[in-house]
N, C-alpha and C positions, 0 to 999 in steps of 0.2 A: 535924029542925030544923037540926042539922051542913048536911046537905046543901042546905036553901035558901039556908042563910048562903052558905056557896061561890057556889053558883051565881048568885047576885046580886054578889057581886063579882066571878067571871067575865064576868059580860052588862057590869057597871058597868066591866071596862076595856079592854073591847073599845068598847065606848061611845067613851068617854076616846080610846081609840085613836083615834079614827076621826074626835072630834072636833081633836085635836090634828092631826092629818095633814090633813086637807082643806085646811084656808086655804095649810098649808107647801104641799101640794102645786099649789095654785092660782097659787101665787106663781110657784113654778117653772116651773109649764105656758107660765104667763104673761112669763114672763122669757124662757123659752128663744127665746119668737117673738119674741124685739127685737134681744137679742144673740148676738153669735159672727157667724158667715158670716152667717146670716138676715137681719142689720141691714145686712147691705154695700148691695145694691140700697136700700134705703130712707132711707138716709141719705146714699149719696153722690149718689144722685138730689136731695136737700132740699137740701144743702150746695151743691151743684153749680150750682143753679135759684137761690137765696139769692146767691150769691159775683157771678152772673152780671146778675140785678136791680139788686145794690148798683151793679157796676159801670157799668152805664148810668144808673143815679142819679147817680152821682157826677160823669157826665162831661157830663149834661144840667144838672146844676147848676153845672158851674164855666161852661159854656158863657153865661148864666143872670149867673154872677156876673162876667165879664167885660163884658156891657154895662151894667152897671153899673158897672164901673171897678172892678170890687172884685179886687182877687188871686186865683188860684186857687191851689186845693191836693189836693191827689192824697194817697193813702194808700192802701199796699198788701196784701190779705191775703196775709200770711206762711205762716201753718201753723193747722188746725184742728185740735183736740184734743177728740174725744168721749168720754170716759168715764161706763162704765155702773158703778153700785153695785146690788146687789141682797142682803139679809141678809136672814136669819128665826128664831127663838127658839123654844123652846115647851118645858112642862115639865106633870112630871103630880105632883100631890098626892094619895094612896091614903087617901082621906078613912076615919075609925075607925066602926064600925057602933053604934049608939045604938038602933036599933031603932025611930026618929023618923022618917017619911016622908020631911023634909029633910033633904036633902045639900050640905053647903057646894059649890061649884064645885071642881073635881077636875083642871083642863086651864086652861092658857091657852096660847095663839099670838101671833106676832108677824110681821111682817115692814115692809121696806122697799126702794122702789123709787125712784133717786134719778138723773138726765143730770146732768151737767157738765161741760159744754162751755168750752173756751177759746179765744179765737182772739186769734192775733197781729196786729197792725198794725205797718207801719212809712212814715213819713210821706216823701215824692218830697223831699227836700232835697241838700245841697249839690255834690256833683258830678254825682249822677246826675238831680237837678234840672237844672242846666245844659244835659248832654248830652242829655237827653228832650228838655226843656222849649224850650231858649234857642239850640240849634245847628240850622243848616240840615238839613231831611232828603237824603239821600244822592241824588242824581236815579236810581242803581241800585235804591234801596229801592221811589222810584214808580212806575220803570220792570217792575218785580218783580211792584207790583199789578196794572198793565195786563197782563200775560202772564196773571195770575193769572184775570182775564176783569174787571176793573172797569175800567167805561170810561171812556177816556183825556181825553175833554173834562171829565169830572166828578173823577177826578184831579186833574189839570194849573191848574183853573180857581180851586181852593183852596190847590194842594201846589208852585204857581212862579210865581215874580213877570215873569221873562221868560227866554224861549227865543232865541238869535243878536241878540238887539237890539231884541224885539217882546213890549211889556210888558203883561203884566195889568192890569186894573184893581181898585182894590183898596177896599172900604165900611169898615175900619180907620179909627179917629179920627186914631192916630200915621201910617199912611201910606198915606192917602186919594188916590187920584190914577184918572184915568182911563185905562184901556189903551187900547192901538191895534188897532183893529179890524181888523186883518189878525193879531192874535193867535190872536182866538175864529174868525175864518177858517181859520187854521191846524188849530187843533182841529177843526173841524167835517169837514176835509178826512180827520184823521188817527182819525178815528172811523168812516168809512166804512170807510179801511181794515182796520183796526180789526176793522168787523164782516164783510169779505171775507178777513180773515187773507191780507191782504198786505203787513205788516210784522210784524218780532220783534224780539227784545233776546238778545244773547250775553254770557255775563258770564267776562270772561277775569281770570286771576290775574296782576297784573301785579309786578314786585319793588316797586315803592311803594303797591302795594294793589289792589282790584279795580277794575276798569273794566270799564265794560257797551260791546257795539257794537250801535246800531241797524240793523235790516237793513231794505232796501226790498226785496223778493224780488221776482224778475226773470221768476223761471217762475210757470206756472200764473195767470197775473192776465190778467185779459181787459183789453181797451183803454180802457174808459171808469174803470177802477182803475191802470191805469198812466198815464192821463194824468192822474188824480187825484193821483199818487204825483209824478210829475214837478211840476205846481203847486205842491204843498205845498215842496218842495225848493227852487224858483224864489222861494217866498215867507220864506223862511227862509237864502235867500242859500248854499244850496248846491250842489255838484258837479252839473248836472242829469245826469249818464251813470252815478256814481257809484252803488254799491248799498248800501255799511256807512260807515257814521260812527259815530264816537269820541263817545262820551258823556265830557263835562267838567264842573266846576262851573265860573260864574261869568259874566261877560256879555257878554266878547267873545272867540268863536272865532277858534283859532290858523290855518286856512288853512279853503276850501272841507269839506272833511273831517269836520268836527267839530261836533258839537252842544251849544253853550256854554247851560247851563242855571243860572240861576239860584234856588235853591227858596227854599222860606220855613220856616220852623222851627214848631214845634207850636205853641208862644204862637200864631204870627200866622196860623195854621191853625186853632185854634181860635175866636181874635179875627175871619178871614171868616167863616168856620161860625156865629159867635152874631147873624150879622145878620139869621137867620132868625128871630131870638126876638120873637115878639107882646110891646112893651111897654107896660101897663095908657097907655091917653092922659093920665094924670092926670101920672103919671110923667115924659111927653116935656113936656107945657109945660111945668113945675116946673124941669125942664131935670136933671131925675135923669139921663139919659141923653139922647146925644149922637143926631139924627134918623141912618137910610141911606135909599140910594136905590134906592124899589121896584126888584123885577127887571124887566128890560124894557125900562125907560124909557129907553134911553140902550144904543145898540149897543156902548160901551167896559166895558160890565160884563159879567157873566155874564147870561142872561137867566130864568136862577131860581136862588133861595137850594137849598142844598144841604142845609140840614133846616129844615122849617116848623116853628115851634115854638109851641105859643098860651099863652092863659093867659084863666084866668078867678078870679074871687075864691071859687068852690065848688072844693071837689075833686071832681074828675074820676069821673065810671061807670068803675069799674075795667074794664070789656066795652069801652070805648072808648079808653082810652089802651094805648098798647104802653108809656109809660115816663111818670110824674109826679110834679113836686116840689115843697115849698112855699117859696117866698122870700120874704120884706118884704112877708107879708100877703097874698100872692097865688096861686096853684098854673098851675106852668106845667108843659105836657105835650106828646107826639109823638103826636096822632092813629092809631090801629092801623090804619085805613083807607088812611094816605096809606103808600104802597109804598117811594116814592121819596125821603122821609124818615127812613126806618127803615133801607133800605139805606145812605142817609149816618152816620148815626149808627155804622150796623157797619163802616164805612169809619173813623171817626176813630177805634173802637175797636180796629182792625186796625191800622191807621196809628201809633200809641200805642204797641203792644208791640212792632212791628217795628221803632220806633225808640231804643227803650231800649239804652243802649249803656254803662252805667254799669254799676258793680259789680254784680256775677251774684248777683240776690238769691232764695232756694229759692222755689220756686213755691210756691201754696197746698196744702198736704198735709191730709187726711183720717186720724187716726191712731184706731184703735177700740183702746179697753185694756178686755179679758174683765173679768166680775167674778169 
């Protein structure tokens, strides 16, 4: 009799054991695959694709609330902070032998599985508002993208108001006016070259700051690109023999030499950019917003909006929009289809942080703290 009693309490805490241990160890199995190194791929992928969404949310929307006259505002992620919790409990009661079939419960378990995430914002205001937002972009910074391979007429047609004397036209409510059609001539000329890499940009350090030299290169260009090259020159009122000119700001160059640029600052770079936004017609008679004029119509403009933006009162097939927001009852979105809308879009978001020049604020960080 000694001996069954034993051995039923032997079987009973190996029992116990095993019930107690399994959930703890499930727990564990289960934790190990999320945090420590294992979580790095998976979560700076999520953060990464998230941070990168918001951002084109954000910029499609203030675009969005600029024709409507409404202010924009920008806010930055600062710092992300993931912490993982993971605990477990468990205890055994060596229930007394009675000799009754029933055994009160002998084991319990416990655990918890718990993210918390934090993320910083900080809102685009007072100097570094200014300097983003309200200051001319540098004609080095646009000159910068052109090298970089975006092209110089889709550039130049939102990011300067005028080049030697030969002004933009501009669909802005505050400074509406028609350019001179030897501007977008100009361009059309400097996009050929362009795409025969028969001009560059040099960026010298000068004691008052940098200066870019445009070059016209003189070798390797066949004759129907250096008489291209010569026109463009001729129409911009410079050196025709001459091969580098001085990049300046402002709107009238100091001798043949020099390429006097005038740009336009992000507000007013945004404010062309939103005249691509589909506004519901209820809205334009109402007079909520100010009309523009189609692309096309009129050789003093550009001859297409640099991002088509639409809008419908459903939200959007997520398989159809690359980016969608909802404003005043409405959902406005960038077609995934339209190529050359989506590259403008990564153009004002390249444009945006290249011209941040305010206080050096820490990029967005990812921090994982172990449990």
């Amino acid at each position: 009799m000694l001996k069954i009693y034993l051995l039923c309490i032997a079987q009973n805490r190996r029992i116990i054991g095993l019930l107690l241990l399994t959930p703890l160890l499930l727990l564990q199995v289960g934790c190990a695959a999320k945090v420590g190194p294992r979580s790095l791929a998976h979560d700076r992928f999520d953060y990464s694709s998230a941070i990168t969404r918001s951002w084109k949310e954000q910029m499609l929307l203030n675009m969005v609330k600029l024709r409507y006259m409404d202010p924009p505002m920008f806010l930055d992620v600062q710092q992300v902070v993931q912490q993982y919790t993971r605990e477990g409990t468990g205890s055994i009661f060596a229930p007394g032998w009675t000799g009754n079939s029933a055994i009160s419960p002998a084991a319990t378990a416990a655990g918890r599985w718990a993210e918390s995430p934090t993320i910083t914002y900080a809102p685009v205001s007072g100097e570094k508002f200014t300097k983003s937002l309200l200051l001319p972009v540098s004609p080095v910074d646009l000159f910068s993208l052109v090298e970089a391979g975006w092209p110089i007429d889709s550039v130049f047609e939102v990011g300067v108001r005028s080049v030697n004397g030969l002004h933009a036209g501009s669909r802005t409510e505050m400074l509406r006016r028609s350019g001179d059609a030897d501007f977008y001539r100009v361009l059309g000329m400097l996009r050929e070259l362009q795409a025969s890499d028969s001009f560059g940009i040099r960026v010298e350090q000068a004691k008052d700051g940098t200066n870019g030299i445009m070059v016209f290169r003189a070798h390797h260009v066949d004759g129907e690109m250096a008489a291209t090259a010569k026109k463009a020159r001729e129409l911009l009122g410079l050196n025709p023999e001459a091969q580098e000119f001085k990049l300046a700001f402002g709107t009238v160059p100091e001798n043949d030499k020099e390429i006097a640029m005038l740009t336009r600052s992000m507000i007013e770079i945004l404010g062309e950019a939103s005249a691509g936004v589909e506004i519901p017609a209820s809205d334009v008679e109402e007079g909520r917003v100010s009309k523009v004029v189609a692309p096309g119509s009129t050789p003093e403009l550009p001859a297409k909006f640099l991002i088509r933006v639409h809008s419908s009162t459903s939200k959007p097939d997520a398989k159809e929009a690359f980016v969608a927001i909802p404003y005043r009852n409405y959902w406005f979105w960038v077609d995934d289809r339209d190529v050359s809308s989506k590259r403008g879009l990564g153009f004002l978001m390249i444009l945006f942080t290249l011209v941040e020049s305010g206080p050096a604020a820490a990029p967005p960080v990812l921090s994982l703290s172990k449990p």
